[in-house]
C-alpha distance (Angstrom), angle and dihedral (degrees) to the residues before:
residue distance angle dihedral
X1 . . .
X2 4.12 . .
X3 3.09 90.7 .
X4 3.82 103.3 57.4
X5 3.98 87.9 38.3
X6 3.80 79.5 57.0
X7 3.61 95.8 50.9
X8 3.82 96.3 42.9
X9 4.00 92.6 49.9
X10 3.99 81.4 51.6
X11 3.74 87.9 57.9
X12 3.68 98.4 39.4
X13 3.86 88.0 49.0
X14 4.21 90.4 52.4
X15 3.71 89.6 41.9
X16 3.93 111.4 109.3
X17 4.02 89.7 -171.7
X18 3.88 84.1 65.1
X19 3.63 95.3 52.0
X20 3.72 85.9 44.2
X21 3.57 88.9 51.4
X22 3.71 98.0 57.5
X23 4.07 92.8 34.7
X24 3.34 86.3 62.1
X25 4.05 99.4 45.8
X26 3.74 86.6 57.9
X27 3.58 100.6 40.0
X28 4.16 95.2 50.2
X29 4.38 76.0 45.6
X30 3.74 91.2 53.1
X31 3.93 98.8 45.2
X32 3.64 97.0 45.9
X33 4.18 84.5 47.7
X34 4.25 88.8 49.9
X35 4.00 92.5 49.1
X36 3.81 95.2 45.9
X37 4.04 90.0 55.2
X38 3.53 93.2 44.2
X39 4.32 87.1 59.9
X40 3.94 88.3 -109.6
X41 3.54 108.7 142.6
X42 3.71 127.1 -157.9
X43 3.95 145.2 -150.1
X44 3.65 123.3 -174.9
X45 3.89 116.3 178.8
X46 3.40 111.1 -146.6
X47 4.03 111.0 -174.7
X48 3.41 96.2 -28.8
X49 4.01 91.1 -40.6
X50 3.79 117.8 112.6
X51 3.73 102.9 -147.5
X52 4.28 102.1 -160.1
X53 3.88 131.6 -148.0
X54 3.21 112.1 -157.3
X55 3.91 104.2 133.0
X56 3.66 140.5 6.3
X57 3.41 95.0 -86.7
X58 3.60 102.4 55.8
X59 4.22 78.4 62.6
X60 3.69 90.5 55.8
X61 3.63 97.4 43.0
X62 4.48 84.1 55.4
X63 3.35 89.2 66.7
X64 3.44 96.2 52.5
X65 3.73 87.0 47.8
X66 4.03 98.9 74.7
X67 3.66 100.9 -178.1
X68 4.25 97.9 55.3
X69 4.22 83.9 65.8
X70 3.67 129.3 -63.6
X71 3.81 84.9 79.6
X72 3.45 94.7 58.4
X73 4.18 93.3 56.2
X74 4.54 79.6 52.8
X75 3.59 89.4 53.2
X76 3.99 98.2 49.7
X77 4.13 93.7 46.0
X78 3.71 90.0 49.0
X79 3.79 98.2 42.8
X80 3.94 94.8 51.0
X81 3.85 96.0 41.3
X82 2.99 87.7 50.2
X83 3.71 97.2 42.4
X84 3.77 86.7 51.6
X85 3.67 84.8 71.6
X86 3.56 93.0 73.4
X87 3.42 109.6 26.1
X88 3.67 87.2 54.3
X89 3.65 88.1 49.7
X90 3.92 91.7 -139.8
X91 3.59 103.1 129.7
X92 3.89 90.6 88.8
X93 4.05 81.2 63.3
X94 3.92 91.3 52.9
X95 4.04 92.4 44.9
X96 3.94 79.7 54.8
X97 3.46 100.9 50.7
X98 4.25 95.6 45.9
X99 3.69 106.8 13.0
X100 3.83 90.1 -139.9
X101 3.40 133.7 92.6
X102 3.92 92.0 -159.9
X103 3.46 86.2 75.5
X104 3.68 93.6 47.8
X105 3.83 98.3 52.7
X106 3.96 93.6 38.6
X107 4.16 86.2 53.4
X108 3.32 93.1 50.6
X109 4.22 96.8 46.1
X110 3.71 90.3 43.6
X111 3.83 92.7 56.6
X112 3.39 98.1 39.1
X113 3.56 87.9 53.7
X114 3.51 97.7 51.0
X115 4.17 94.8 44.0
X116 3.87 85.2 52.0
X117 3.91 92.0 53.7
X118 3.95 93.2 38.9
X119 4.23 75.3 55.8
X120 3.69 97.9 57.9
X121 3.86 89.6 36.6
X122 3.43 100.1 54.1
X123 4.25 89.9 51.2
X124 3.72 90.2 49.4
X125 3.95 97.9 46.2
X126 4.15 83.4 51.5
X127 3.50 87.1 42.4
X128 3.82 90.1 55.7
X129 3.86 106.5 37.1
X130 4.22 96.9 49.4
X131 4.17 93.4 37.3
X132 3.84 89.8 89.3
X133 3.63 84.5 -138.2
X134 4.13 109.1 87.3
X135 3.73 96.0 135.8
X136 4.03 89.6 51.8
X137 3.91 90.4 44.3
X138 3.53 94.5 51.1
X139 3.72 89.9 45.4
X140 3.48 94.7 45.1
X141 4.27 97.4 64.7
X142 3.65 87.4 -85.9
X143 3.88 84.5 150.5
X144 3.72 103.0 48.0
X145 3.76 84.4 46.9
X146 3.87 93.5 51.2
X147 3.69 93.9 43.4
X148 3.87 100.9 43.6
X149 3.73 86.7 44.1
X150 3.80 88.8 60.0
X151 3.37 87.9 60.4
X152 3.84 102.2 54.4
X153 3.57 90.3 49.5
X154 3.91 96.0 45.7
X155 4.61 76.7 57.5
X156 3.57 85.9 46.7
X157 3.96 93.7 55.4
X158 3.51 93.2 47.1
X159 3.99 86.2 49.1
X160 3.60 91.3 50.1
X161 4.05 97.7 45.3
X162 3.99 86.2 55.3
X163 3.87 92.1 51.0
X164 4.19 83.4 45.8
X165 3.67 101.2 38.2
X166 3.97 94.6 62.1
X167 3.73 101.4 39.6
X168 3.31 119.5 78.5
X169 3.16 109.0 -167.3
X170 4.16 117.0 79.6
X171 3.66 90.1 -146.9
X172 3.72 97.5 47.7
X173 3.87 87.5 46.2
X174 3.94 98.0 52.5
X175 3.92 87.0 45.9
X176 3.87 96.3 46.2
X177 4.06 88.2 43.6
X178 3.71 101.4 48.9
X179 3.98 86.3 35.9
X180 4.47 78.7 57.1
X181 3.69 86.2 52.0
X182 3.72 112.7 36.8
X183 3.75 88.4 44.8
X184 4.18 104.3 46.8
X185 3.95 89.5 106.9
X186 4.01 93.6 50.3
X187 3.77 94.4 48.2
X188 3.71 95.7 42.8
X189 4.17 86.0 52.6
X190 3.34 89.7 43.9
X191 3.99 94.9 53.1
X192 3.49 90.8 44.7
X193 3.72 91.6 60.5
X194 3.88 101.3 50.7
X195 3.91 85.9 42.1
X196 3.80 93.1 59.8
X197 4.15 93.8 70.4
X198 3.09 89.6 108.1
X199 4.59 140.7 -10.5
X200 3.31 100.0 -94.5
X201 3.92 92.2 55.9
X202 3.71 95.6 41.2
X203 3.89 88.8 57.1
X204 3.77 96.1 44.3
X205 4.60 85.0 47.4
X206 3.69 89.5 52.7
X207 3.94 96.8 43.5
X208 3.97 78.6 53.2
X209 3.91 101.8 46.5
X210 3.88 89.7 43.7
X211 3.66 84.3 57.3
X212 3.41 102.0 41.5
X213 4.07 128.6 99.8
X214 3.44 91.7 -110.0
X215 4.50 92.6 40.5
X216 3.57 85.2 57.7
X217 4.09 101.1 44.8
X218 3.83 84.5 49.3
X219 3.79 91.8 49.7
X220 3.87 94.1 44.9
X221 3.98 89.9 51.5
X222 4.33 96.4 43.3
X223 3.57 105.3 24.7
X224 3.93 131.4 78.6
X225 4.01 111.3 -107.7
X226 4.22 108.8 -108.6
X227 3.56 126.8 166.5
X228 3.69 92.2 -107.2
X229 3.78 94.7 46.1
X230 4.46 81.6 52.3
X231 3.56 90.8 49.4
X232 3.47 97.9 46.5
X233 3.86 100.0 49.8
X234 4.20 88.0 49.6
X235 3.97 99.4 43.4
X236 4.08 88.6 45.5
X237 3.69 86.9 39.0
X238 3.38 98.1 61.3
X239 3.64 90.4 35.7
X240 3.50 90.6 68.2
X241 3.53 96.5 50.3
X242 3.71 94.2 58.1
X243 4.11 103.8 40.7
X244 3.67 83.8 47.7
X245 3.63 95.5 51.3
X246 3.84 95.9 36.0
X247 3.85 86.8 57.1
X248 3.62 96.2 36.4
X249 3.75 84.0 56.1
X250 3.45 94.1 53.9
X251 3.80 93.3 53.9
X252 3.57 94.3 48.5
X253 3.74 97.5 48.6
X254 3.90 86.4 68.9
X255 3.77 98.1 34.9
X256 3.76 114.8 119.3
X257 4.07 108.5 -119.2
């Protein structure tokens, strides 16, 4: 198991779509910063919904908001590392070197994970140091919002790895991702709608929503930070991560390399 985690940190530390990947976080962070304190406002319609800029905030709160972009630049990292794998035809080399492919599946969660929280990080920490306003920030819940955001993107890596992990194909991966990402709000609406036939079903969608990756990026943006809001977003967070990875194992142990 180290020794693949070793080998795929190796790879993610040669790989110049990574850097790009992060580069590119901070940059879109930077220039959205620069044109808010120079009084340029902007509006970016994004199916249908007109995302504003009108102060720093509304910056950091789109990076908490996944599926209106920074997602999108988690999605294509994971899907062509991990589509690497078999177009590269090296995963016969890792079942060689730990004879399990528990420990091939959990590497590859755990670092996409972590790249897809180093993503949002990176954005926010730009976000922060060129808004002019640190003191307010940090005043403001900047923290809890940097920290529980972690945490929604770390279930969002492990989301994006089980998409990756079973689809062969690079091209069908990216596609399938970003169509994951780009399309959270439309599925959500359109599970909402089948679950209200009837009480029982509405209760049981909206337990589901609230708990979902995109229930909690929508309640982390609108709603007022409590304890029990904080608690909830880490412990289903992280609850996420390891269902999805338990059955994504589980899948993967009988896949056909």
């Amino acid at each position: 198991m180290l020794n693949i985690l070793n080998g795929d940190f190796y790879r993610i530390k040669k790989s110049k779509l990574f850097y790009g990947a992060i580069i590119f976080s901070g940059l879109i962070s930077f220039l959205l910063m620069i044109l808010n304190r120079q009084d340029i406002r902007l509006g970016i319609s994004i199916f249908g919904n007109l995302t504003t800029f009108i102060s720093a905030k509304d910056v950091i709160i789109l990076g908490v908001q996944y599926q209106k972009g920074l997602g999108l630049v988690a999605a294509i990292f994971v899907s062509i590392f991990i589509g690497q794998e078999y177009q590269w035809n090296t995963w016969q080399h890792k079942w060689l070197i730990s004879k399990t492919r528990y420990g091939m599946y959990l590497s590859k969660a755990i670092l996409s994970a972590m790249v897809s929280a180093l993503t949002f990080l990176v954005f926010e920490l730009s976000a922060l140091l060129f808004s002019g306003q640190v003191g307010n920030l940090l005043a403001g819940g900047y923290i809890t919002t940097l920290l529980c955001g972690s945490v929604i993107y770390i279930a969002l890596g492990a989301v994006l790895c089980f998409i990756s992990m079973l689809i062969k194909s690079s091209t069908t991966s990216i596609i399938v991702t970003l169509g994951y990402v780009m399309l959270s709000e439309t599925l959500v609406t359109v599970f909402q709608n089948i679950g209200g036939i009837s009480v029982v079903t509405e209760k049981v969608v909206a337990w589901c929503v609230e708990h979902s990756i995109y229930g909690m990026s929508v309640a982390l943006a609108t709603s007022s930070m409590t304890p029990m809001l904080i608690s909830s977003i880490v412990i289903t967070s992280f609850a996420i991560f390891a269902v999805t990875t338990i059955i994504g194992m589980l899948f993967y142990r009988k896949y056909e390399l």
